[in-house]
N, CA and C atoms as a LAMMPS dump frame, in Angstrom:
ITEM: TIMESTEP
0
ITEM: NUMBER OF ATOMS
159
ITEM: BOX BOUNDS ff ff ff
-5.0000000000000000e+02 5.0000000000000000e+02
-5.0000000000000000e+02 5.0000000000000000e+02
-5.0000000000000000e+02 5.0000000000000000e+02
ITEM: ATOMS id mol type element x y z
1 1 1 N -257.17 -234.935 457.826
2 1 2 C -256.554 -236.096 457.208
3 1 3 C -257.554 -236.856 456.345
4 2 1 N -258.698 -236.833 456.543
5 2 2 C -259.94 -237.523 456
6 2 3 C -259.898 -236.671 454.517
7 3 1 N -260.348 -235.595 454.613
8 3 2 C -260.604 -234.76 453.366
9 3 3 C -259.049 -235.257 452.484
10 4 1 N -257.701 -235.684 452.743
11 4 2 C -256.932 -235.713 451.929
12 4 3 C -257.243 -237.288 451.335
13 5 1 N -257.311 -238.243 452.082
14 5 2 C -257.769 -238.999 451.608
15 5 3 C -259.248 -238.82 450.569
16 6 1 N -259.67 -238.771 450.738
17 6 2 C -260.77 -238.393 449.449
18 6 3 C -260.436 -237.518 448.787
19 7 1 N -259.66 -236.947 448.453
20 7 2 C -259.113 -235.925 447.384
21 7 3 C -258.23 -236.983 446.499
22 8 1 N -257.652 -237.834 447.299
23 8 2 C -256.681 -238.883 447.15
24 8 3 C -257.468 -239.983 445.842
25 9 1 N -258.806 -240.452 446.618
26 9 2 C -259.31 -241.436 445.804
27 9 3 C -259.897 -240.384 444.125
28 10 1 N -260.549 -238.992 444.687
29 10 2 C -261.123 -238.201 443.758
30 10 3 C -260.116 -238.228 442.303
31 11 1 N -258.898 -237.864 442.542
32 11 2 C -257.573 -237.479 441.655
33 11 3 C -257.261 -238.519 440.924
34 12 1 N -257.701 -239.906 442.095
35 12 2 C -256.345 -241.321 441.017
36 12 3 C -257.504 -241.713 440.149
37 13 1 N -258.819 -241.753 440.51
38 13 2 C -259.694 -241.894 440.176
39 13 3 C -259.956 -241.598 438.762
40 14 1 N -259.998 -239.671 438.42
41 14 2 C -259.652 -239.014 437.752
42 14 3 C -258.567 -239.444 436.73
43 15 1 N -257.654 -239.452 437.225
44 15 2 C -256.623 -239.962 436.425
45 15 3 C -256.846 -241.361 435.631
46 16 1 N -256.916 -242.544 436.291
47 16 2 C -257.79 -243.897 436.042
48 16 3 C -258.812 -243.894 435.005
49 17 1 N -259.686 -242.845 434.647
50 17 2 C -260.715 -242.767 434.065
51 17 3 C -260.179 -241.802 432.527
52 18 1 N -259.125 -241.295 432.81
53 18 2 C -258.705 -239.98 431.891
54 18 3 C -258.248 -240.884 431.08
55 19 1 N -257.054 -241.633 431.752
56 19 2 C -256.128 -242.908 431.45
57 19 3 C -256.61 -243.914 430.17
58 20 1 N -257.83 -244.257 430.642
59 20 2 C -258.723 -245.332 429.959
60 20 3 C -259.401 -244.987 428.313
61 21 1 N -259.927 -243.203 428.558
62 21 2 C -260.542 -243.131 427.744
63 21 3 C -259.425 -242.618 426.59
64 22 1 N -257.931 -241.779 427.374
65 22 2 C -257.46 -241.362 425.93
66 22 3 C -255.782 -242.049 425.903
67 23 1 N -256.067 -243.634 426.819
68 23 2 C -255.081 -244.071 426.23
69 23 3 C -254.649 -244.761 424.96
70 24 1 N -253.39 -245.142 424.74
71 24 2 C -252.915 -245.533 423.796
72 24 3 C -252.25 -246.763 423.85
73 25 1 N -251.993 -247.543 422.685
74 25 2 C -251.473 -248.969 422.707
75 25 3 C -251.737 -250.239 422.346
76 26 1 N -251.323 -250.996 423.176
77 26 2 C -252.016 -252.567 422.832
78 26 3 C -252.937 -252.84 423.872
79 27 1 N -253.442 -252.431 424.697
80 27 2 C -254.651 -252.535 426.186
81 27 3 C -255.818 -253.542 424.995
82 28 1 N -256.372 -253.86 425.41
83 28 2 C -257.713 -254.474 424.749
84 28 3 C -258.323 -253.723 425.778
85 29 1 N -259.937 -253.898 424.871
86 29 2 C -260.873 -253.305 425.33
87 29 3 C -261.485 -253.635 427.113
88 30 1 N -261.695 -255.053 426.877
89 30 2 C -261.489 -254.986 428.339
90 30 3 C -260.578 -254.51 429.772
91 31 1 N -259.722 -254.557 429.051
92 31 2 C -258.697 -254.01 430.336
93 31 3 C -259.272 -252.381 430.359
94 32 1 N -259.746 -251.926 429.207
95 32 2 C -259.601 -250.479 429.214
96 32 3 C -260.936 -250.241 429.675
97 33 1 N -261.938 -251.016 430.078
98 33 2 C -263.022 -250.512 430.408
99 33 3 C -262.825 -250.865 432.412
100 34 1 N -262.033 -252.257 432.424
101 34 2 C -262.29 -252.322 433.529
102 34 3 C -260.785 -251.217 434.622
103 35 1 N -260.288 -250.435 433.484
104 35 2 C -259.867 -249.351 434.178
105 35 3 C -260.541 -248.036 434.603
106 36 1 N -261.685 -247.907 433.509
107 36 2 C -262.707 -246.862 433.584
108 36 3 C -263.451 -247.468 435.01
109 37 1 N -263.704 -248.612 434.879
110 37 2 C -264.625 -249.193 435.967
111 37 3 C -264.171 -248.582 437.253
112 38 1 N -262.577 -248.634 437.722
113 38 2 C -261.848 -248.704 438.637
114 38 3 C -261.507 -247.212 438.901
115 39 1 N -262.147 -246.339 438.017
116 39 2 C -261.086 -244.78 438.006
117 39 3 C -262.769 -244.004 438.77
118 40 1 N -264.044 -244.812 437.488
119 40 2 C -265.327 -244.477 438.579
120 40 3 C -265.748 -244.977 439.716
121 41 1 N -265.476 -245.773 440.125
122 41 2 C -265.412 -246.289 441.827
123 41 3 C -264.337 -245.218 442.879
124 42 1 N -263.417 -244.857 442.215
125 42 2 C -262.639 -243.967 443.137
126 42 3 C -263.212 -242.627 443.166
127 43 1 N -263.498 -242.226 442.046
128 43 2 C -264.157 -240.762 441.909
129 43 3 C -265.546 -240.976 443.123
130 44 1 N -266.451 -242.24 442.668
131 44 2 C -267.754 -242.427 443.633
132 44 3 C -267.07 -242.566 445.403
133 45 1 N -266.248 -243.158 445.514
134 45 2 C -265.641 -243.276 446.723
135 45 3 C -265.294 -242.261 447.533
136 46 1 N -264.644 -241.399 446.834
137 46 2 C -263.964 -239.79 446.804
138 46 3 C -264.892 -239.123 447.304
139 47 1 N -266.242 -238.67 446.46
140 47 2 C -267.474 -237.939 446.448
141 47 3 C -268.134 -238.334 447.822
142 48 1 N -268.223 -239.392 447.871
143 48 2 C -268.665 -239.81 449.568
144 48 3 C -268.033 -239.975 450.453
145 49 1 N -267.067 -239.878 450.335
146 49 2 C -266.04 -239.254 451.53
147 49 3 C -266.204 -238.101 452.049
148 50 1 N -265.99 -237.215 450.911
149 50 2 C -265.963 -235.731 451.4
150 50 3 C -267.485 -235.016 451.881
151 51 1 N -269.044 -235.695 451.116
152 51 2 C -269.719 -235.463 451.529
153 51 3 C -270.595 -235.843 452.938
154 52 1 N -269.982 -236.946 453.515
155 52 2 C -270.357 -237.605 455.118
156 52 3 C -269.333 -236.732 456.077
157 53 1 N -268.422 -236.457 455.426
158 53 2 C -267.306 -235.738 456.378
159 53 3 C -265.832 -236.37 457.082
């Protein structure tokens, strides 16, 4: 159950960060960085999950 959870944060994370760099619209820059901010905290979160166990 642990490993899905960190696959969990790894993915939205992923996504969050994908999101940021090739979205589109009216976002201002800040919102779009502090989504990058939020997509690399999950990926970092993710990564240490799965590596403590």
């Amino acid at each position: 159950m642990h490993d899905a959870g960190a696959w969990a944060f790894l993915i939205g994370g992923t996504m969050l960060l994908l999101a940021s760099l090739f979205g589109r619209g009216r976002e201002t820059g800040r919102r779009r960085l502090l989504r990058a901010a939020v997509g690399l905290c999950g990926i970092a979160a993710g990564g240490l999950r799965l590596m403590t166990g």
